[in-house]
C-alpha positions in Angstrom: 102.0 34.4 144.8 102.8 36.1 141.8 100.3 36.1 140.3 99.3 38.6 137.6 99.2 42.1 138.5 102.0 41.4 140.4 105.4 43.1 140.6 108.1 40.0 139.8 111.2 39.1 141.0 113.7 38.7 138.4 114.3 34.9 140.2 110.4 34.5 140.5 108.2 34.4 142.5 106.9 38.3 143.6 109.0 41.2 144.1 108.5 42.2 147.7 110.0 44.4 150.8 109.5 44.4 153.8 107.3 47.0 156.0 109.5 48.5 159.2 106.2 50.3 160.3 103.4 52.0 159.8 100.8 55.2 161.2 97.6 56.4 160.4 96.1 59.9 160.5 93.2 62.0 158.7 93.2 64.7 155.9 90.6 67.5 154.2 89.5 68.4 157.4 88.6 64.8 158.9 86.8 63.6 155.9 89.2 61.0 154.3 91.9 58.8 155.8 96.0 58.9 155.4 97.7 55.6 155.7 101.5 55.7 155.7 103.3 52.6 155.2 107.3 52.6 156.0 109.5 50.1 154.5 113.3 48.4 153.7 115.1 49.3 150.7 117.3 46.4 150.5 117.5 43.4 152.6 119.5 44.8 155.5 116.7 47.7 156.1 119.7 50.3 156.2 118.1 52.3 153.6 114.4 53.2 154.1 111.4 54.9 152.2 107.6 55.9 153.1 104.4 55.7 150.9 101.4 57.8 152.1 97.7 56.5 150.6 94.6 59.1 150.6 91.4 56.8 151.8 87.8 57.5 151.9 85.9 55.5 154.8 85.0 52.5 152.3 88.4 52.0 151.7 89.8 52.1 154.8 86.7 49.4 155.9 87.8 47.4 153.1 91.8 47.7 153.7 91.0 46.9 157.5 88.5 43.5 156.4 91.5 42.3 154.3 94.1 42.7 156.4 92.3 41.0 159.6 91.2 38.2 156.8 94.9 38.0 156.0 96.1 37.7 159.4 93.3 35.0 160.5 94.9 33.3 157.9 98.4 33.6 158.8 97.5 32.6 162.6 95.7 29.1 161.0 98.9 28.2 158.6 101.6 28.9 161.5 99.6 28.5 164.4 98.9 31.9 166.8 100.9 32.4 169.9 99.2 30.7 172.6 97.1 28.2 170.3 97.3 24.6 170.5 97.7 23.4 167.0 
């Protein structure tokens, strides 16, 4: 996956953490989205920071089209609770 572009791991592979959650609201009165993603510091998720990304409506369309794309494929390689693989 780590492709270039990529942050890397000094072992290889990309450099990732993992995302303890997530909320949405709006900004400039309504007219562009706010996407706040919360994440782990370090392995144990003791230590925690926040990002917060300004999105028009294209943007957020896209985000959401890749994300369900992502997670359609995730359900085929592992198999989707409830699916008979």
């Amino acid at each position: 996956m780590a492709d270039k572009g990529w942050d890397g791991h000094p072992l290889g592979g990309a450099a990732v953490v993992a995302v303890t959650g997530m909320k949405i609201g709006t900004a400039l009165e309504g007219t562009a989205g706010v996407l706040r993603i919360e994440y782990g510091k370090e392995p144990t998720l003791t230590k925690r920071e926040a990002k917060q990304f300004l999105m028009n409506a294209k943007q957020v369309r896209e985000l959401s089209k890749k994300m369900a794309d992502l997670a359609d494929r995730l359900e085929a390689n592992q198999g989707a609770p409830g699916k008979v693989n």
